[in-house]
C-alpha positions in Angstrom: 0.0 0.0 0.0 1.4 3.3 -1.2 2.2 5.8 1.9 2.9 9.1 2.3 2.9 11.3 4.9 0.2 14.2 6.4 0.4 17.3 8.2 0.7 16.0 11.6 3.6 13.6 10.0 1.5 10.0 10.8 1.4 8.2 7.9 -1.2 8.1 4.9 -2.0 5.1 3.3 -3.1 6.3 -0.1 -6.1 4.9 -1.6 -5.9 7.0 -4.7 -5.6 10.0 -6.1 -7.0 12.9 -8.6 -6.0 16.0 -10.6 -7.7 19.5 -9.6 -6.4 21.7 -12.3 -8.5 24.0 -14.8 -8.5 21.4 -17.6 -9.1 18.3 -14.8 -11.0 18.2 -11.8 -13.9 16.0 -10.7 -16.7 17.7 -12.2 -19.3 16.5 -9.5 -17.4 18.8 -7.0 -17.7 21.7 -9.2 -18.9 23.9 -12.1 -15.4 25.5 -12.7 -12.0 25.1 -11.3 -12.7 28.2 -8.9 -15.4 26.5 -7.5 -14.0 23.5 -6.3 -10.4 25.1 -5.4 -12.7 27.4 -3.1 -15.0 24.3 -1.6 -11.9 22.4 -0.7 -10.1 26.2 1.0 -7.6 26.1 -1.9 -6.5 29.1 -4.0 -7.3 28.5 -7.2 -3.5 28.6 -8.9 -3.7 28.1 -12.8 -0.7 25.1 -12.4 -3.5 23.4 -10.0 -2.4 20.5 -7.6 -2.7 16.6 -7.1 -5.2 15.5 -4.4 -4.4 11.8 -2.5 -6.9 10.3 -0.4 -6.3 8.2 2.1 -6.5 6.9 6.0 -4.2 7.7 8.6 -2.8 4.9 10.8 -6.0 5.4 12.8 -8.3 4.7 9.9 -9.4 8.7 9.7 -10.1 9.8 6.4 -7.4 12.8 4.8 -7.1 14.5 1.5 -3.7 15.5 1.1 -3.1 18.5 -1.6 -0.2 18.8 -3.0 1.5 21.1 -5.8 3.4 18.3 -7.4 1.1 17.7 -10.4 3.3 15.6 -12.5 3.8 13.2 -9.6 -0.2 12.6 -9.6 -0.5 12.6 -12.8 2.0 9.6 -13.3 0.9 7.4 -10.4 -3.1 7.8 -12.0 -1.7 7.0 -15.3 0.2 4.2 -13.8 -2.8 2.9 -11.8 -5.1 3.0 -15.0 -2.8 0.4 -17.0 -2.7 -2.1 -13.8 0.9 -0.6 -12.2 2.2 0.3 -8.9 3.6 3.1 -8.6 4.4 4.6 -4.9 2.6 8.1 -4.6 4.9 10.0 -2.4 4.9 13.6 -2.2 7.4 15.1 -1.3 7.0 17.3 2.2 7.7 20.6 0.5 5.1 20.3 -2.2 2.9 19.6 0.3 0.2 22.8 0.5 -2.1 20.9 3.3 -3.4 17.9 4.6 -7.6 18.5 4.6 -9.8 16.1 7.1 -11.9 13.9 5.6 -12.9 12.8 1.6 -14.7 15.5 -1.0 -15.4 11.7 -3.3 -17.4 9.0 -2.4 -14.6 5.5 -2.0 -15.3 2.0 -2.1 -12.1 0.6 -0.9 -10.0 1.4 2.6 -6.7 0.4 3.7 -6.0 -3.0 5.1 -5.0 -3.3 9.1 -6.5 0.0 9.8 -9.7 1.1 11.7 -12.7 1.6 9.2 -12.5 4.8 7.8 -14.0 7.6 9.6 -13.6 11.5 9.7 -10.6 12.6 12.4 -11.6 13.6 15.6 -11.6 17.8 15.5 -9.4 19.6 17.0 -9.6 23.2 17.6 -9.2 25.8 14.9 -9.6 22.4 12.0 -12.2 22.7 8.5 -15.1 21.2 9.0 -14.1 17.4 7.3 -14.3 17.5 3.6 -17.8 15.3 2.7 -18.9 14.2 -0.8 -21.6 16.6 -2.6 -25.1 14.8 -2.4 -25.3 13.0 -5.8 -28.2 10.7 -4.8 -31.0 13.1 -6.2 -31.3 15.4 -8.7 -29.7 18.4 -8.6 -26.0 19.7 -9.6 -23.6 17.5 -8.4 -26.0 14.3 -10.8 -26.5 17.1 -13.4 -22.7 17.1 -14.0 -22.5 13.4 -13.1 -25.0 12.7 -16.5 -22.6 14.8 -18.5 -19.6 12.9 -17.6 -21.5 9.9 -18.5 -22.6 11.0 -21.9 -19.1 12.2 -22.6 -17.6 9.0 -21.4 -19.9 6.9 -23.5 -20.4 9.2 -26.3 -20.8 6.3 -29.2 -23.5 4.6 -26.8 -25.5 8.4 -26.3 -25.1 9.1 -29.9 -26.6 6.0 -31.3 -29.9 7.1 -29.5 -30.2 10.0 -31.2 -31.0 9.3 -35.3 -34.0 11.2 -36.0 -33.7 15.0 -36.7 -36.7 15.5 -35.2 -35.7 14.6 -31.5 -33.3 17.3 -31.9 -33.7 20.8 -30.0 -33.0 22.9 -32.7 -31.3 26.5 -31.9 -34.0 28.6 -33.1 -37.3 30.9 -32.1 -39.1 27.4 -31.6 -36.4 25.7 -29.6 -37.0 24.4 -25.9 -36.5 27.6 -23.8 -33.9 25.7 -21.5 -31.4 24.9 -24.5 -32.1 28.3 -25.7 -31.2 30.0 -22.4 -28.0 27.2 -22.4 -26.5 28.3 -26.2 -26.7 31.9 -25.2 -24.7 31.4 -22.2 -22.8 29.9 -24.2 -21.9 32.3 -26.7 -21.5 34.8 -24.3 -18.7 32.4 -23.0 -17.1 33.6 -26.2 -16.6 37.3 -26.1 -16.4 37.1 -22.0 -14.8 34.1 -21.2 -16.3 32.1 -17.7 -14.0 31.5 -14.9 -11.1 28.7 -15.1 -12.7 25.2 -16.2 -16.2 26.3 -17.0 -14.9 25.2 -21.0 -12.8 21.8 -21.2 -11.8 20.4 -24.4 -10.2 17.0 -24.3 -8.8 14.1 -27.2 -11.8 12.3 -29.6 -11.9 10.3 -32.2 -9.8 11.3 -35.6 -9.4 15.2 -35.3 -12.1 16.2 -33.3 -12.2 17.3 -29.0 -14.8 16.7 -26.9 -16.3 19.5 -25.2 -17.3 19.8 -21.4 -19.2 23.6 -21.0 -21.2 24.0 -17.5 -23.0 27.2 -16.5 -25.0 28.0 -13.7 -27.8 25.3 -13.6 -26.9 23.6 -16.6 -24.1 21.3 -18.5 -23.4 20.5 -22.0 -21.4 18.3 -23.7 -20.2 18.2 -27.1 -18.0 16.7 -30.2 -16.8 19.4 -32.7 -17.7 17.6 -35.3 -21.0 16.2 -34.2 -23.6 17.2 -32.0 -24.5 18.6 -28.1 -26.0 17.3 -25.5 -27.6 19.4 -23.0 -29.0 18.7 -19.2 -30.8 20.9 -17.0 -31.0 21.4 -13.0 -35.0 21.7 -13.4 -35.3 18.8 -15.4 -34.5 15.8 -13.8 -33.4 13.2 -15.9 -33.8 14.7 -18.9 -30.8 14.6 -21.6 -31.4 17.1 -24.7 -30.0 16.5 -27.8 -28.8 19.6 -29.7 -28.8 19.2 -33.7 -25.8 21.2 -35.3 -27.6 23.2 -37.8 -26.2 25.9 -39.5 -24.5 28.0 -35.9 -23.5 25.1 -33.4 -20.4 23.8 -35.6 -19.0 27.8 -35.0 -20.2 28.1 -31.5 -18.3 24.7 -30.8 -14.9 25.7 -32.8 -14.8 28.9 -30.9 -15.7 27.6 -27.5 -12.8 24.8 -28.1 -10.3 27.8 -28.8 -10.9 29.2 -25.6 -11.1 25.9 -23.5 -8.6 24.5 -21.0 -6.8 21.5 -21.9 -5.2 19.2 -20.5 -1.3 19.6 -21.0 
């Protein structure tokens, strides 16, 4: 079991790990990169950091963020092709060690106490919890989109008829209406850090992750959008190119953070 070690200097037995930077964080936490850097009491820095979870020797639950990106970035990569790879970060790219998890986890560390949040001592953040993702609402709003841009081919395959599309015009549902306008405006004032996200497709295309207050859409730059709604539960609507998404999507990609 990878270790490393917390503020306190009792060892962490790392469980695993994820990126928080402006082209990566985990979007359930967040709709931009501020957002998330501020619900975790981080300063939103553009290089971004490396977040390891894990137990103390006690079994409490720590989130250990630290500005050594590169280092995450390889043990996640590692892990994701079956490797070990011994997440250590050093103490002096160590910004602080947070009580408790901001993601739900299914495993703990073996030989320690089930995991549990730290007991408080004075002066300490209230422990980090996971956002509510059981009913609708944000947090599942941005959990749909990373599903449907996940399994894009799947999402796509359901859509074949133009006239399940919700076409961009005077006609169009007034939530995707409301959505593409925020949007565009996106374009000539860009949204704070992470709000836009372009990331790797099939052939020459990027994938395209936009969120906005209340809503999320995702999209291929050479295909169509998807777009989901906080006061819609459940609901996934498709958005046909027609003759202004293809330039809404090329300028929204120039603008986008990616990841390096």
């Amino acid at each position: 079991m990878p270790t490393t070690e917390s503020a306190d200097n009792d060892q962490l037995f790392v469980l695993t790990a994820v990126l928080l930077t402006p082209a990566q964080f985990p979007s359930v936490l967040g709709d931009d990169y501020p957002e998330v850097c501020a619900g975790l009491g981080l300063e939103p820095y553009a290089e971004g950091y490396g977040l390891v979870l894990g137990q103390d020797s006690d079994g409490a639950r720590w989130t250990v963020a630290t500005e050594d990106v590169s280092l995450v970035a390889c043990a996640i990569a590692a892990w994701d092709c079956g490797m070990e790879y011994d997440l250590s970060p050093g103490e002096e790219s160590i910004v602080g060690a947070l009580p408790g998890w901001p993601l739900s986890l299914a495993v703990s560390a073996p030989g320690v106490p089930q995991p549990h949040d730290p007991e408080p001592q004075e002066g300490d953040p209230a422990p980090l919890a996971p956002p509510d993702a059981e009913e609708w609402g944000p947090a599942q709003r941005r959990l749909g989109a990373d599903e449907i841009a996940m399994q894009w081919a799947a999402w796509r395959e359901q859509v074949d008829d133009e006239d399940s599309f919700a076409e961009p015009g005077d006609h169009a549902h007034k939530g995707v209406r409301r959505v593409l306008e925020e949007a565009r405006g996106y374009v000539s004032e860009p949204p704070p850090a992470g709000r836009v996200r372009s990331s790797f497709a099939a052939g020459e295309a990027r994938t395209l992750r936009v969120d906005g207050p209340g809503w999320s859409m995702v999209a291929r730059t050479d295909d169509i959008a998807f777009v989901l709604l906080d006061d819609e539960p459940g609901e996934v609507h498709p958005v046909g190119r027609g003759p202004a998404l293809p330039a809404l999507l090329s300028s929204l990609d120039e603008l986008a953070a990616r990841p390096v």
